[in-house]
C-alpha positions as CSV (number, residue, x, y, z in Angstrom):
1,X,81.2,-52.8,9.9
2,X,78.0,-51.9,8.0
3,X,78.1,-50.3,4.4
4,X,76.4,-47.2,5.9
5,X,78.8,-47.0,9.0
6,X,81.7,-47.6,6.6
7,X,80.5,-44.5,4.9
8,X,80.5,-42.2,7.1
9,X,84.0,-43.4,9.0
10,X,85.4,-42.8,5.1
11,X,83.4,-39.4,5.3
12,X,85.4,-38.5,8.7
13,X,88.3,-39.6,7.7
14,X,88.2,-37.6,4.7
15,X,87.3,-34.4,6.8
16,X,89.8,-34.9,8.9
17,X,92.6,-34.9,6.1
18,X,90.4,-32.1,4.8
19,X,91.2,-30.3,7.9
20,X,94.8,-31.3,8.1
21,X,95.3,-30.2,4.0
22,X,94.2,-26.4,5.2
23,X,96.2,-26.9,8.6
24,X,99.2,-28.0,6.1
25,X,98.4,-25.3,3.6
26,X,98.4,-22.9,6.4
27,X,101.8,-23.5,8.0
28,X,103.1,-23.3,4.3
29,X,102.5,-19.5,4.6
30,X,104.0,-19.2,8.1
31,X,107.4,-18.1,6.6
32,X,106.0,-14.5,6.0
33,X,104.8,-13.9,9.5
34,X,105.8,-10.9,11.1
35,X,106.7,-13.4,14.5
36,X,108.8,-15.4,11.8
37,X,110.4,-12.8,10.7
38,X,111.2,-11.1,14.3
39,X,112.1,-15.0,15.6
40,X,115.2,-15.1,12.7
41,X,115.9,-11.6,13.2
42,X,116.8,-12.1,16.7
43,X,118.5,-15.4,16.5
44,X,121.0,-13.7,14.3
45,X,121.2,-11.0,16.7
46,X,122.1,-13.6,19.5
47,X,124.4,-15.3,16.9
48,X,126.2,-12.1,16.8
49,X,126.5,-11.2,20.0
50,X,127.3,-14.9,20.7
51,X,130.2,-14.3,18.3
52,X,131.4,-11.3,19.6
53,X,131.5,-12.2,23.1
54,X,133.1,-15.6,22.3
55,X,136.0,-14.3,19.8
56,X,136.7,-10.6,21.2
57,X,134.1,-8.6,18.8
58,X,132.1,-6.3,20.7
59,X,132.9,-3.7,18.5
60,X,131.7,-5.2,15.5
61,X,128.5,-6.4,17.5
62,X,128.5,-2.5,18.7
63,X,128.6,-1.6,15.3
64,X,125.9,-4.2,13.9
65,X,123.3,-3.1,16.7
66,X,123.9,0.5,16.1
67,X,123.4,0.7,12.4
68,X,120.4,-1.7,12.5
69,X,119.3,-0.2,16.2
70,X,114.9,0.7,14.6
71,X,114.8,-2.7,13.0
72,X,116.2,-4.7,16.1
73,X,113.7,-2.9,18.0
74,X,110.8,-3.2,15.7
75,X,111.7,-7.0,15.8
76,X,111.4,-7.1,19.3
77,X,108.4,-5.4,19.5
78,X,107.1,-7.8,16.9
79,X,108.3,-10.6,19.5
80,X,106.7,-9.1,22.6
81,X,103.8,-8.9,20.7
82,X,104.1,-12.9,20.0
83,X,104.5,-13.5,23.7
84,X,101.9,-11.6,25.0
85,X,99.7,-12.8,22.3
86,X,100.8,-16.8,22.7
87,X,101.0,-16.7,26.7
88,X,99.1,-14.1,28.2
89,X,100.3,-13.3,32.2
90,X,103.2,-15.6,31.3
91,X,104.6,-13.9,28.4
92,X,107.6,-12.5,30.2
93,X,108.8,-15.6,31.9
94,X,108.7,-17.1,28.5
95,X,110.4,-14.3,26.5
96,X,112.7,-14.6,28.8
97,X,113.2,-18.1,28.7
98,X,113.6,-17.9,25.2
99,X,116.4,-15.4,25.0
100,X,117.7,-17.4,27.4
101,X,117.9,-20.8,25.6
102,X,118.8,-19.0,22.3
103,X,121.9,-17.6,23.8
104,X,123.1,-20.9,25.4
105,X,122.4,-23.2,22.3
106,X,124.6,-21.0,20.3
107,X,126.7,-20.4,22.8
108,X,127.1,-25.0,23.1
109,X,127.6,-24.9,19.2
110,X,130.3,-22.1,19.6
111,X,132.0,-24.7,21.9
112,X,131.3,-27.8,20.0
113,X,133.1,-25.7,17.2
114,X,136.5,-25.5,19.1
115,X,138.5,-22.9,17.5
116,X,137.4,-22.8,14.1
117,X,134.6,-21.2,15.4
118,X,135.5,-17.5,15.2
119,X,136.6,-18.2,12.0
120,X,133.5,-19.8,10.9
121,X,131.3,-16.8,12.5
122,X,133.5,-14.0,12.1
123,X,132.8,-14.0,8.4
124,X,128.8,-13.0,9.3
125,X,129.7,-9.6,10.7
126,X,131.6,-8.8,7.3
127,X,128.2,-10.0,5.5
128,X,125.8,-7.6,8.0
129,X,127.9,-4.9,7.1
130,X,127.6,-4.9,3.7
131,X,123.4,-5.0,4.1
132,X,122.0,-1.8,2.8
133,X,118.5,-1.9,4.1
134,X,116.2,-3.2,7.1
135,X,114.8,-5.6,4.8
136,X,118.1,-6.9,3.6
137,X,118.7,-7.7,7.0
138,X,115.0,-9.6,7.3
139,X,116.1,-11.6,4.5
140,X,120.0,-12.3,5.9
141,X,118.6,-13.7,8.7
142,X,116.0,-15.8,7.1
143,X,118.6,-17.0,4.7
144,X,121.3,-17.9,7.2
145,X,121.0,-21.3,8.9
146,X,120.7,-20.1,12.7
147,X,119.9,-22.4,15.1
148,X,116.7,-21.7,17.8
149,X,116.2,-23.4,21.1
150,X,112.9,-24.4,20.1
151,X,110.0,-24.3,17.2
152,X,107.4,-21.3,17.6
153,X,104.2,-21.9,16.0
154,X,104.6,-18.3,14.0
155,X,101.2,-18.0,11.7
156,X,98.0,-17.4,12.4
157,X,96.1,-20.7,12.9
158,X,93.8,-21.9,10.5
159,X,89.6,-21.4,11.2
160,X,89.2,-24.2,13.7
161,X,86.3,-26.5,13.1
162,X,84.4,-27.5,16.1
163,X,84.5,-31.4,17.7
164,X,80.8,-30.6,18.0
165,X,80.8,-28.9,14.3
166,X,82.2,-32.2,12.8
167,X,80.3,-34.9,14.5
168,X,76.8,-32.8,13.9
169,X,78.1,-33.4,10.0
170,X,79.0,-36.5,10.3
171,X,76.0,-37.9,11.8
172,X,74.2,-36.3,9.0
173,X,76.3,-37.3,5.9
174,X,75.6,-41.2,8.3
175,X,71.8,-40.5,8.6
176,X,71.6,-39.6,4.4
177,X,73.6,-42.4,3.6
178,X,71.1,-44.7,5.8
179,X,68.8,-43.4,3.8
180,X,70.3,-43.8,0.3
C-alpha cells in the first residue's frame, strides 16, 4: 500500500467505527422506546397467562388483565404500531407469529421447570397485585427477567449515511491527502 492509500483506508476505517459509535450510542437509548416498553409489557402478560393456565390461575390472570385492562391495551396498540411500522402487508402474520413463539417459549421453560414451576411463578401474580399504577407495571415488566422468542430492534435507527455519501468522502479526504 501507498502512504496516500493508507490514509484514506485509516480515514474509512475510522468512519466506519464513527458510524458504528452513533449506531452503538443509539441502541443504548433503545430501553425507553415505546415498542420496548409494549414488548416487556406483553411478555409479562404471556408469562402470566402462561402461569395461570399451567398451575390453575385463571382467576388471578382474570384479575391482573382486569385491573391493568387500558394499559394492556395501550401496549398493544403500541405493538401493532411496531408491526405495521417494521413489516408493512406482513405485519399481522408476524404479530401473530410473535405471540405465538412468546407463549410456547414460556410455555418450554414452564416444563423444563417441573413442578417447582408454579411455585416459582405464582409468586409474580402476588407482586402485580401490589402495583399501584400503569407505570409501575411498565417498570415490573422491564425489571423482571422474562424471556422473548426473539430480539426486536425497538429504537428508532440512527440517520443512515449513504454507501454513495461515504465513498464521495472518502475519495476526497484520498484526493487531499494526494495532494498534501
Amino acid at each position: 500500500m501507498t502512504f496516500p492509500i493508507w490514509r484514506a483506508a485509516v480515514a474509512g476505517l475510522a468512519l466506519a467505527g464513527l458510524v458504528n459509535g452513533q449506531a452503538a450510542f443509539a441502541a443504548g437509548a433503545c430501553t425507553s422506546s415505546p415498542a420496548h416498553e409494549a414488548f416487556d409489557v406483553q411478555g409479562l402478560k404471556s408469562e402470566l397467562m402462561v402461569t395461570a393456565l399451567s398451575c390453575n390461575m385463571q382467576d388471578r390472570y382474570n384479575a391482573f388483565v382486569e385491573r391493568f385492562r387500558p394499559r394492556l391495551l395501550d401496549e398493544e396498540g403500541a405493538l401493532n404500531a411496531y408491526f405495521r411500522t417494521t413489516y408493512g402487508r406482513g405485519a399481522q402474520r408476524e404479530h401473530d407469529d410473535y405471540i405465538t413463539q412468546l407463549a410456547n417459549v414460556q410455555s418450554e421453560r414452564g416444563l423444563k421447570a417441573g413442578t417447582a414451576f408454579c411455585n416459582q411463578r405464582a409468586a409474580m401474580f402476588d407482586e402485580v397485585a401490589v402495583l399501584e399504577s400503569a407505570q409501575d407495571l411498565s417498570r415490573y415488566a422491564q425489571a423482571k427477567d422474562i424471556i422473548q422468542p426473539a430480539s426486536y430492534e425497538t429504537c428508532a435507527a440512527p440517520e443512515r449515511v449513504l454507501h454513495s455519501e461515504v465513498r464521495s468522502r472518502s475519495r476526497a479526504r484520498a484526493a487531499h491527502t494526494t495532494r498534501s
